[in-house]
C-alpha positions as CSV (number, residue, x, y, z in Angstrom):
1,X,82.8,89.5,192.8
2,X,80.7,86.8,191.2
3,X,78.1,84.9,193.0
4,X,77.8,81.3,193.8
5,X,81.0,80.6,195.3
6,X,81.0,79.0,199.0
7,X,84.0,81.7,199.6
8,X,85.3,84.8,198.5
9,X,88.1,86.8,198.4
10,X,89.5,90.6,197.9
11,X,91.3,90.9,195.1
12,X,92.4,93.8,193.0
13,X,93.5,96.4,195.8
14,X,96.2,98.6,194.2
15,X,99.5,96.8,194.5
16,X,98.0,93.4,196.4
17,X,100.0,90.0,195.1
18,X,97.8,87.4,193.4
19,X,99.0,84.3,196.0
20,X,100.2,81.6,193.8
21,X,97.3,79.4,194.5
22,X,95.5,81.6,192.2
23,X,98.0,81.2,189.1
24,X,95.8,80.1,185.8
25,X,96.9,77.2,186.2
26,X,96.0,77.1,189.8
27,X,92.3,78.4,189.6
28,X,91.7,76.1,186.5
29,X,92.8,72.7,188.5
30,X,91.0,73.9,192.2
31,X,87.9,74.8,189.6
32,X,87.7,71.7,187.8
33,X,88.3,69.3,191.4
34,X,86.1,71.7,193.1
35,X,83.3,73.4,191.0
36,X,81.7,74.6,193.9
37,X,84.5,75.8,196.1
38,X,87.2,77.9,193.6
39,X,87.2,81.6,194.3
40,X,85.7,84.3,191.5
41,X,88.0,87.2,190.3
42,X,87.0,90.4,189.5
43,X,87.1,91.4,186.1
44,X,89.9,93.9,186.1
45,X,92.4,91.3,188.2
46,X,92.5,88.7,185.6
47,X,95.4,90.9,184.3
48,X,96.9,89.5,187.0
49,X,97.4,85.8,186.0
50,X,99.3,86.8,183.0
51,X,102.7,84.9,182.1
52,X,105.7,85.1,180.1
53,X,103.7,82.8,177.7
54,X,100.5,84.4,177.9
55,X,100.2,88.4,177.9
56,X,96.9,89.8,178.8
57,X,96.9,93.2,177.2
58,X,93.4,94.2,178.6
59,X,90.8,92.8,181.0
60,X,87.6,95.6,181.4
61,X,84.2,95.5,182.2
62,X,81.8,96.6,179.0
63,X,78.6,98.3,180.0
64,X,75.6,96.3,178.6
65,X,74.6,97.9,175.3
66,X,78.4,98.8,174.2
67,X,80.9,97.6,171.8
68,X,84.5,98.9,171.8
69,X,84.7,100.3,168.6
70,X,88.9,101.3,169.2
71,X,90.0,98.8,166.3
72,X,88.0,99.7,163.3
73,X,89.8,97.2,161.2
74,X,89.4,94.0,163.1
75,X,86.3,91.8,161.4
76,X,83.5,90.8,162.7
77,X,81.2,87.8,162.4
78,X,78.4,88.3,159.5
79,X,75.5,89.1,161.5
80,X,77.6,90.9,164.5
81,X,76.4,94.2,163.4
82,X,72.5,93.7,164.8
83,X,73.7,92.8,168.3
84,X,75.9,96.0,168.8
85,X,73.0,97.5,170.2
86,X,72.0,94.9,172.6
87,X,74.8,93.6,173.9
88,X,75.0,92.0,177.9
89,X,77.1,93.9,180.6
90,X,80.1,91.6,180.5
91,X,84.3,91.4,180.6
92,X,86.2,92.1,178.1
93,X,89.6,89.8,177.6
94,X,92.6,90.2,175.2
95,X,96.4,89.1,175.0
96,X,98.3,86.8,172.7
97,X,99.2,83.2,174.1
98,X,103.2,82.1,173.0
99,X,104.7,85.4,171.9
100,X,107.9,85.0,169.5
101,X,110.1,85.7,167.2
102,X,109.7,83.8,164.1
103,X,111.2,83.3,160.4
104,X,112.3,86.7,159.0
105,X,112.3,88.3,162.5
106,X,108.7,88.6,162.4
107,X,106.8,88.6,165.4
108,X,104.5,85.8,165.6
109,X,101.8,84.6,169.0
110,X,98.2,83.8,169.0
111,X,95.9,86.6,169.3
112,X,92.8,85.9,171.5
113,X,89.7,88.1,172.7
114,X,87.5,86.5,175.0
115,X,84.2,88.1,176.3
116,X,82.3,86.6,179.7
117,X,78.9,87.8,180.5
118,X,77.8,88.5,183.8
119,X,74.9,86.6,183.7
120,X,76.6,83.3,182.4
121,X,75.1,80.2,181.6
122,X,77.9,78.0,182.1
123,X,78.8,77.3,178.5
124,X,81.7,78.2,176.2
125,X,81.5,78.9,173.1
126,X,85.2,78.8,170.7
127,X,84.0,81.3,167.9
128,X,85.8,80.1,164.4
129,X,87.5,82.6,161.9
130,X,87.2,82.9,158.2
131,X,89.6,83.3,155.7
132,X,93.0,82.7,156.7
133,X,92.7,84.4,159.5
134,X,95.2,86.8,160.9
135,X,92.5,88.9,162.6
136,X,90.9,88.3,165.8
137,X,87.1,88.7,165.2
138,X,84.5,90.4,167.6
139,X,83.8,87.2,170.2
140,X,80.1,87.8,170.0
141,X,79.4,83.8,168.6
142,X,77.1,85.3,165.7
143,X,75.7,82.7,164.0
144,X,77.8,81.7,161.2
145,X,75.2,82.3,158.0
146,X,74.1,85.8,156.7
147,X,70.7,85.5,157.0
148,X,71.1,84.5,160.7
149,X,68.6,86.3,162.8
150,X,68.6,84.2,165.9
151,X,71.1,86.0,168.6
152,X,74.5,85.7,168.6
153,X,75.9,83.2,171.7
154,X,77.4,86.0,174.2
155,X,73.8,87.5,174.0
156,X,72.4,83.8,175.0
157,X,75.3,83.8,178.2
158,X,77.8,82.0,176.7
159,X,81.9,83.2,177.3
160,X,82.9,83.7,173.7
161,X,86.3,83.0,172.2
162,X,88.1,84.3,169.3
163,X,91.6,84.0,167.4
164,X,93.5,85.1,164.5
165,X,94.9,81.2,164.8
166,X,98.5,82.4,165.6
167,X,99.7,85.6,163.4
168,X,98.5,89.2,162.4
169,X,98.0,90.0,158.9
170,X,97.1,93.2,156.6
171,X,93.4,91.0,156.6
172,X,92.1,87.3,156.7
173,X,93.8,87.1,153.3
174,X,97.1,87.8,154.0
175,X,99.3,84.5,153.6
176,X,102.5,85.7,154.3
177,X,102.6,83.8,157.5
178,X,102.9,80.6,155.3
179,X,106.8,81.1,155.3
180,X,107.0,80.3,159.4
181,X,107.2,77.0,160.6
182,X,105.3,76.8,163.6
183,X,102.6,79.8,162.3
184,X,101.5,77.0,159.6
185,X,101.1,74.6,162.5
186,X,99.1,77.1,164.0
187,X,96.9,77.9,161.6
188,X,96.1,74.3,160.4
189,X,95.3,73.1,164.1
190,X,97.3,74.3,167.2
191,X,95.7,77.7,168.1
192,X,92.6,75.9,168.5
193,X,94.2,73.6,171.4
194,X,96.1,76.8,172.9
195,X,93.4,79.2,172.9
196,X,90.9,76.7,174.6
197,X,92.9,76.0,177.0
198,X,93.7,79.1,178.1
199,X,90.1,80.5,177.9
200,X,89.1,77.3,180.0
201,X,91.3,78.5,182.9
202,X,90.2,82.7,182.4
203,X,86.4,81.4,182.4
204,X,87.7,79.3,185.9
205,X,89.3,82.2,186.9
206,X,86.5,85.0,186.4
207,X,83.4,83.2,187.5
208,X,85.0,80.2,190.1
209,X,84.1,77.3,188.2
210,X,84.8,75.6,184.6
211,X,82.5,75.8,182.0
212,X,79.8,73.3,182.0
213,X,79.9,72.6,178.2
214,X,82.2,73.6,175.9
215,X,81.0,74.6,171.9
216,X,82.9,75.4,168.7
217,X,81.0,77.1,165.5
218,X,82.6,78.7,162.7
219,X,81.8,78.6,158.4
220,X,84.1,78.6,156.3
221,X,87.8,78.3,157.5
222,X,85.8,78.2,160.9
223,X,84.1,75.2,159.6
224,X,87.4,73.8,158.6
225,X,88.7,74.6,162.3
226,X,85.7,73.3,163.6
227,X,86.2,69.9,162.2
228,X,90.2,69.7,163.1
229,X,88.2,70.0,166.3
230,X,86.5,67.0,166.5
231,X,89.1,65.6,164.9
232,X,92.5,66.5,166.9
233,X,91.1,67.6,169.7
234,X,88.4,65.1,170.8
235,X,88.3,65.5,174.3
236,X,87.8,69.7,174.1
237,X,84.3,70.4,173.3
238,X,80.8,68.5,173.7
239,X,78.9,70.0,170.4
240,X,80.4,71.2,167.3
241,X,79.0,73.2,164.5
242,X,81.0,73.2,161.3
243,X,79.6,76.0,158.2
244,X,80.6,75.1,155.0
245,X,83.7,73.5,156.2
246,X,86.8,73.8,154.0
247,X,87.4,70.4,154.8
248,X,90.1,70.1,152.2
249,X,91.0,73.4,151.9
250,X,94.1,72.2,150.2
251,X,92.8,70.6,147.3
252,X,89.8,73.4,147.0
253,X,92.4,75.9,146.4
254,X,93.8,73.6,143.2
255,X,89.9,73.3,142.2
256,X,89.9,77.4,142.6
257,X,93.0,78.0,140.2
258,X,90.8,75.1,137.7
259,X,88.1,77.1,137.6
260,X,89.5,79.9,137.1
261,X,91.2,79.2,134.0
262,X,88.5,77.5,132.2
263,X,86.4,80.8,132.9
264,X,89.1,82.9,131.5
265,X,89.1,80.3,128.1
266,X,85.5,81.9,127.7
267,X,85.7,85.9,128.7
268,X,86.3,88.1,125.7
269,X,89.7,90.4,125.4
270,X,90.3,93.9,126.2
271,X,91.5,95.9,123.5
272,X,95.4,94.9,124.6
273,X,94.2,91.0,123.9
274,X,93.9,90.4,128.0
275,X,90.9,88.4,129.1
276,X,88.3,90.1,131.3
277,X,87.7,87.5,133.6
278,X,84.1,89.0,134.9
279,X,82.6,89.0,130.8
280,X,82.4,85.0,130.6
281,X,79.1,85.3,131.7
282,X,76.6,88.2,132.0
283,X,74.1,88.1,134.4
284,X,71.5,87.5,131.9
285,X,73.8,84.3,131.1
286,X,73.9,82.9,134.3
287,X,69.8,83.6,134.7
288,X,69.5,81.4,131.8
289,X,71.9,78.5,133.3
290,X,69.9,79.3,136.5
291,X,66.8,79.4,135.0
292,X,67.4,75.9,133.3
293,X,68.5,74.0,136.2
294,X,65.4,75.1,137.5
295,X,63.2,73.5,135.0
296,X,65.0,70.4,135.2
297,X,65.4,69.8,138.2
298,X,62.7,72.1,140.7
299,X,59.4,69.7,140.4
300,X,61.1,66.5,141.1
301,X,60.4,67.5,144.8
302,X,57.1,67.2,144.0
303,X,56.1,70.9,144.4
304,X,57.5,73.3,141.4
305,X,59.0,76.0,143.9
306,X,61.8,78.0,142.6
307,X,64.2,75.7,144.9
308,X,66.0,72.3,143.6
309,X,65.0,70.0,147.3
310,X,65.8,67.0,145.3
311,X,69.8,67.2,145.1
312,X,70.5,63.7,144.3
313,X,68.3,63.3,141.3
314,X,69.3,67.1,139.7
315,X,71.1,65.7,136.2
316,X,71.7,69.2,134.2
317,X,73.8,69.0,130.6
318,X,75.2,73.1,129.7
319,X,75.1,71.7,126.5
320,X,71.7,71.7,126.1
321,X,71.4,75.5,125.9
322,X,74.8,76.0,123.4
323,X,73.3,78.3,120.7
324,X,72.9,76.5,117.0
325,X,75.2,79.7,115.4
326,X,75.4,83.0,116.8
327,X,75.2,84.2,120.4
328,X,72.0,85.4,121.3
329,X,70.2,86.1,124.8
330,X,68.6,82.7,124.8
331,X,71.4,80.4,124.5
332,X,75.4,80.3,125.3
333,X,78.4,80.0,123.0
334,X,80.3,77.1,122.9
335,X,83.2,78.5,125.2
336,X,80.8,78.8,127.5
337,X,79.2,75.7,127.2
338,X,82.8,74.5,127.4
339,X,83.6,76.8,130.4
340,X,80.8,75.2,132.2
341,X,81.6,71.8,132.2
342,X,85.4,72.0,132.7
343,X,84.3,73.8,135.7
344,X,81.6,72.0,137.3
345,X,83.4,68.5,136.6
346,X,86.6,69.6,138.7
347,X,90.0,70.0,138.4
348,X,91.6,67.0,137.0
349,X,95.5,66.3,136.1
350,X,96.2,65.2,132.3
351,X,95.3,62.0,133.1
352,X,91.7,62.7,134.0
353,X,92.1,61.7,137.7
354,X,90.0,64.3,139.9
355,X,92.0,66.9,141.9
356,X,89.2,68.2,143.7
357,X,85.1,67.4,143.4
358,X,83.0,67.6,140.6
359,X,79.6,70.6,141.7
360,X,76.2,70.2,142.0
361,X,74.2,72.3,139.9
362,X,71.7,74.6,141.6
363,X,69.9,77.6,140.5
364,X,71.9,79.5,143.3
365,X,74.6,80.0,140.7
366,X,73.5,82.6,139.4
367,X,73.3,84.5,142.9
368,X,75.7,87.7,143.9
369,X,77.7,85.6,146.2
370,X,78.4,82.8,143.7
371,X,79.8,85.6,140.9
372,X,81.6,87.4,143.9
373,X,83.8,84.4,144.2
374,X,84.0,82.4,140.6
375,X,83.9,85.7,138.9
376,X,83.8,89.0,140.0
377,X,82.3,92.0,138.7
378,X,85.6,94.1,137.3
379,X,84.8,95.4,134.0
380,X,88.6,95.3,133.6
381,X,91.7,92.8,132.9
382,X,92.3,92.5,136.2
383,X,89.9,90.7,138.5
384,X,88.3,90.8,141.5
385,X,86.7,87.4,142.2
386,X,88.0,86.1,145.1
387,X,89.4,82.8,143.4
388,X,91.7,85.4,141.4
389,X,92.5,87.2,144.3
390,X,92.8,84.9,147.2
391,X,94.4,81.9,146.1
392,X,97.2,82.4,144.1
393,X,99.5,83.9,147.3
394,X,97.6,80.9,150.0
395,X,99.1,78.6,147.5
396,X,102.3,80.4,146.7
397,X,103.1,80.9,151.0
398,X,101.2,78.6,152.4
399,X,100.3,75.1,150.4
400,X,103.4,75.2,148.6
401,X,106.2,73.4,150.3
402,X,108.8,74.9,150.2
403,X,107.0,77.9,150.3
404,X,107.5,79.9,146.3
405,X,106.6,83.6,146.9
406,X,107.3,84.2,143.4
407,X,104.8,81.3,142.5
408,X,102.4,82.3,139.6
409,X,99.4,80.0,140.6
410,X,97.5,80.6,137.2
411,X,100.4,78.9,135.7
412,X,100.5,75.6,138.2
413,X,101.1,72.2,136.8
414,X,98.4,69.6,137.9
415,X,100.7,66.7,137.4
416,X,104.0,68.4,138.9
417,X,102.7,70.4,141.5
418,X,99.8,69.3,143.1
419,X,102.6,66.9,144.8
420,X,103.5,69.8,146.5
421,X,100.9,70.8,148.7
422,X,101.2,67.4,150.3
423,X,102.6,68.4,153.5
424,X,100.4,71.1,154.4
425,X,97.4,69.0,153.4
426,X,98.6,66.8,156.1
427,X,98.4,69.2,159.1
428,X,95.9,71.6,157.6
429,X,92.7,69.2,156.2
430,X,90.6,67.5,158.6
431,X,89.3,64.5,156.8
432,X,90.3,61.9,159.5
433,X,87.6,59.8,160.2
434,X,88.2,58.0,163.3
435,X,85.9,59.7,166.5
436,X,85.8,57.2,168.6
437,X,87.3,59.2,171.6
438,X,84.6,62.3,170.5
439,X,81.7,60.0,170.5
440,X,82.7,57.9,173.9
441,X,82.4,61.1,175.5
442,X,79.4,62.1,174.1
443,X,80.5,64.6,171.7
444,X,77.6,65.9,169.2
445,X,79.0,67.4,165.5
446,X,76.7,69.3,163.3
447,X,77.7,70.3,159.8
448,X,75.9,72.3,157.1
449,X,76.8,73.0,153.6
450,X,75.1,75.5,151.0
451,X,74.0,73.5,147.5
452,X,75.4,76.6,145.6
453,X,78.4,77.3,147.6
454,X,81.0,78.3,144.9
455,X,84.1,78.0,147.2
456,X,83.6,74.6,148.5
457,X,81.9,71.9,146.7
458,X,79.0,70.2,148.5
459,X,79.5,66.9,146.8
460,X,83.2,66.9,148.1
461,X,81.5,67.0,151.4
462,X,78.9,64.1,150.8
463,X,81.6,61.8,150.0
464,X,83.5,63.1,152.6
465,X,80.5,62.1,155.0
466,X,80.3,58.8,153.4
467,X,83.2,58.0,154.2
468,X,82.4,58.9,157.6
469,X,79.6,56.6,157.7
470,X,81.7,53.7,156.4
471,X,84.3,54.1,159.5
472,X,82.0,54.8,161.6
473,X,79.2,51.8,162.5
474,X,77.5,53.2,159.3
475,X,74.8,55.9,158.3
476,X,72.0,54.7,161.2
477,X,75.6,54.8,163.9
478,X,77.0,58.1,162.7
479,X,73.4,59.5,162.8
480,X,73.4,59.6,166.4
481,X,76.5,61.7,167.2
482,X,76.8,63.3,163.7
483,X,74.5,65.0,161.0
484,X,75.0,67.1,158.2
485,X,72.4,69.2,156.6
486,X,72.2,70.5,153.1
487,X,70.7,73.7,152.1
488,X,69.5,73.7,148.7
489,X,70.2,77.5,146.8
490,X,72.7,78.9,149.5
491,X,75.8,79.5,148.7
492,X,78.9,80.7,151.0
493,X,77.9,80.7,154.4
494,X,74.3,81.7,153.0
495,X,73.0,84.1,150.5
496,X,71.3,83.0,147.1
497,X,68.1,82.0,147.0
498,X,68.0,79.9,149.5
499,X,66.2,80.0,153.1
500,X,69.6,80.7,155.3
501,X,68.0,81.6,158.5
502,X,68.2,78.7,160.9
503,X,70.0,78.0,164.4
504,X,72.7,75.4,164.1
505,X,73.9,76.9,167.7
506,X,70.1,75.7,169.4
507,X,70.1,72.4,167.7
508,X,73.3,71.1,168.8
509,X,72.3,72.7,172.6
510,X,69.7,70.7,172.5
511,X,71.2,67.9,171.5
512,X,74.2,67.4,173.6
513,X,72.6,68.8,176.6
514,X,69.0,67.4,176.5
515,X,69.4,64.3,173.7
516,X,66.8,65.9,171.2
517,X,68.5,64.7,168.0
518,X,67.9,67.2,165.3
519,X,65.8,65.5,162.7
520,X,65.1,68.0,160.6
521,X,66.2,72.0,161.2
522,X,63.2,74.9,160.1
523,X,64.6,77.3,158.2
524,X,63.2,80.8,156.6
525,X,64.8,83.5,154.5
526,X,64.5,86.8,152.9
527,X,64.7,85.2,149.5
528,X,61.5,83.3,149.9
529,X,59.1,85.6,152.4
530,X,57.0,83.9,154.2
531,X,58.3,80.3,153.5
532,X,59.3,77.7,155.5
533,X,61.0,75.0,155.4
534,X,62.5,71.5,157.1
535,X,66.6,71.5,156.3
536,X,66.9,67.3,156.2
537,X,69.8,65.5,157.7
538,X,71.6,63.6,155.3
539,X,70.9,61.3,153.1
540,X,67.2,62.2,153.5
541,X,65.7,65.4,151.4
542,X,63.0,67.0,152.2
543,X,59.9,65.9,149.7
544,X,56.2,67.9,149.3
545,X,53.5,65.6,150.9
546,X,50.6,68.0,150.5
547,X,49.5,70.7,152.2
548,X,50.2,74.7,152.2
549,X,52.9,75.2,149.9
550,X,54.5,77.5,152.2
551,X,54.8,75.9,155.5
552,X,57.9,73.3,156.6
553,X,55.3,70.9,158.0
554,X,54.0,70.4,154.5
555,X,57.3,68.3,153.9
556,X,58.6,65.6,155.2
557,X,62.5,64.3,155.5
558,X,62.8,61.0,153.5
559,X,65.8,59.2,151.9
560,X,65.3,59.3,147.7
């Protein structure tokens, strides 16, 4: 039994009847009328307050320090792995919310895990997914980046939620879900609404009250989620956090099938005349690209670092290392040169009008993560970079309409069938720009972006916060209930050589609960030992004033 309730009651005896004043339903309304006076379950009897609509397949108390390790193949959150060994005594939830039978008799519901700590401090936290989902992660509310060493949210007392946003697939890849209805609905948006809800009245239910504040953080597709938070559901949480947020996740996927062709127009054949997808660019090649983007653009910062701080003023040309004849280790063919600037000028239909975003250039390009996704590293015709490999069924199940399972994306027409991701755009991107109802309330959003990501371009996401600004009361308005930081080097949800240790989850605490505005965020990373650095909200870039080279208070946030 919980403490801090003004009554209590025995619950759980073998065979005793829940009375129906303490239905979910119930406990959430007397809990949010009456903080003070709802009764606290035990952990076990929350089993109890399961419907037709909302199975609860297993409600346990965890010993602190343990992790239920009886689904090897459900993913985790990068940085879960270093608090397995430190986690809090707390209660373990799980059930699906709207079980049914979909199209093609499939079974369909939204799969939900929910962890509350026994020493809670009142806050929720809605964990977001990656991917496209299918999978409920670990509900630890790691924080979102790789190089994230701060501790995950359950650790800090926060009730943690997770989803696999309304189906099970083989991984967070799997798009064969795209061919139901309502599973599209709940993927774009609706899980997010269900599963809050219902972790709203389980967090009433176990501890006797509501939560106090309510957070969602995710990167990636969780960044995507996150924003269709703010967006759709204004009135559900107080702070957001949105990582790399795939924003417009439709038109990224277009931009993914782009760039992947003009990379294959520049990798050499395999003896059968197929391209090798990962040969367009040695790592030596992209060192040199790197390497020159550096020179170019590094000092204008005013300190020569390694790191391109200036992002605005970075002008790079590929052409300016094409080789006068043959190929040689200092300079690039002209498919390359070629490859390069189809790519980072976006897709584009055959009448030049853009598809999806132009990219920055950053030396983070020629990082592991960036080749993992644009390229791969098979040695073979067939690829492995995750553009290859991830987008062509997404589009084929999921942003097609109709759906085309037979769909070869390498072969899609950007004047006839862009048309046709339309209607999933519509329910699946979050760029609405009208908060008014978030901001009345209060509501805090915080968004970072890597300069280097390779999946999502950063300047898609600076006009997308222009636009923000322009509908919003302008840059100085939006700046007090939204910021978004840039983080020169990083690319997908960190990595690169970048400094991709911070703590968006303490920053946007701090600012909903305590008004402390986040005007710059220090960050530090394995890349650069020993370095910090000030992360600047946008437009404002962090510029060398003089001073240790090393240290963030060398550097101040200004506009360029």
């Amino acid at each position: 039994m919980m403490r801090g309730t003004t009554r209590r009651i025995e619950t759980g005896r073998a065979g005793r009847v829940l009375p129906a004043a303490l239905t979910l339903a119930g406990l959430l309304l007397t809990a949010l009328a009456h903080p003070a006076l709802a009764d606290a379950l035990a952990c076990g009897d929350l089993t109890r307050l399961a419907r037709p609509d909302l199975r609860i397949a297993r409600a346990e108390a965890v010993p602190a320090g343990t992790l239920p390790a009886d689904n090897p193949g459900r993913a985790a959150l990068t940085g879960a792995a270093r608090a397995r060994a430190a986690l809090p005594a707390h209660c373990l939830v799980e059930g699906t919310i709207d079980p049914r039978v979909g199209a093609g008799g499939v079974a369909y519901g939204t799969g939900f895990q929910l962890r509350l700590p026994e020493a809670w401090n009142g806050r929720f936290l809605f964990q977001g997914g990656g991917g496209l989902d299918g999978v409920v992660g670990e509900a630890l509310g790691a924080i979102p980046v790789s190089g994230a060493t701060a501790p995950p949210a359950l650790l800090r007392g926060y009730a943690v939620a997770s989803t696999d946003s309304g189906h099970r697939g083989r991984d967070n890849a799997d798009a064969a879900f795209g061919l139901d209805q309502q599973a599209r609905i709940d993927f774009a948006y609706g899980a997010i609404g269900t599963v809050a809800r219902e972790a709203r009245a389980l967090i009433a239910a176990r501890y006797g009250r509501a939560p106090a504040k309510a957070y969602f953080m995710g990167c990636s597709n969780g960044g995507r989620s996150a924003l269709m938070a703010a967006t759709r559901y204004p009135t559900a949480f107080d702070g957001i956090v949105a990582g790399a947020p795939a924003f417009r996740l439709t038109r990224a996927a277009l931009g993914q099938i782009w760039d992947t062709r003009a990379f294959l127009d520049a990798a050499p054949n395999d003896p059968e005349g197929k391209p090798i997808l990962a040969e367009a660019f040695s790592e030596a090649d992209l060192g040199l690209v790197a390497d020159a983007v550096l020179k170019t653009c590094d000092a204008a910062d005013g300190l020569a670092d390694g790191a391109v701080e200036a992002v605005s003023s970075c002008r790079f040309d590929p052409a300016s290392l094409a080789c006068p004849g043959d190929k040689t280790a200092t300079c690039l063919a002209d498919r390359q040169v070629e490859a390069l600037r189809r790519a980072f000028g976006g897709a584009r239909d055959s009448q030049g009008t853009p598809i999806y975003a132009s990219w920055p250039w950053d030396p983070g390009l020629a990082a592991p993560g960036w080749r993992a996704w644009k390229l791969g590293t098979s040695r073979t015709a067939t690829p492995n970079a995750r553009n290859a490999t991830l987008g062509p069924a997404a589009i084929a199940n999921y942003f097609l309409t109709p759906p085309d399972p037979g769909f070869d994306a390498l072969r899609f027409d950007f004047d006839r069938d862009t048309p046709r991701t339309a209607e999933t755009a519509a329910i699946n991107d979050p760029t609405g720009t009208f908060l008014s109802t978030f901001a009345a309330r209060g509501g805090r959003l915080l968004v970072y972006q890597g300069v280097a990501d390779p999946v999502f371009s950063a300047r898609d996401l600076v006009e997308h916060w222009r636009d923000l600004a322009r509908h919003n009361g302008g840059a100085a308005a939006l700046s007090e209930r939204a910021r978004l930081f840039l983080v020169p080097g990083m690319t997908h949800c960190g990595g690169g050589p970048a400094l991709d240790d911070f703590d968006p989850l303490a920053a946007i605490e701090g600012w909903v609960e305590r008004g402390e505005a986040p005007d710059r965020l220090i960050a530090r990373g394995t890349a650069f030992p020993g370095r910090t650095r000030p992360l600047c909200p946008f437009p404002q870039e962090a510029r060398y004033q003089g001073g240790e080279a090393d240290k963030a208070e060398s550097f101040t946030c200004r506009e360029p």
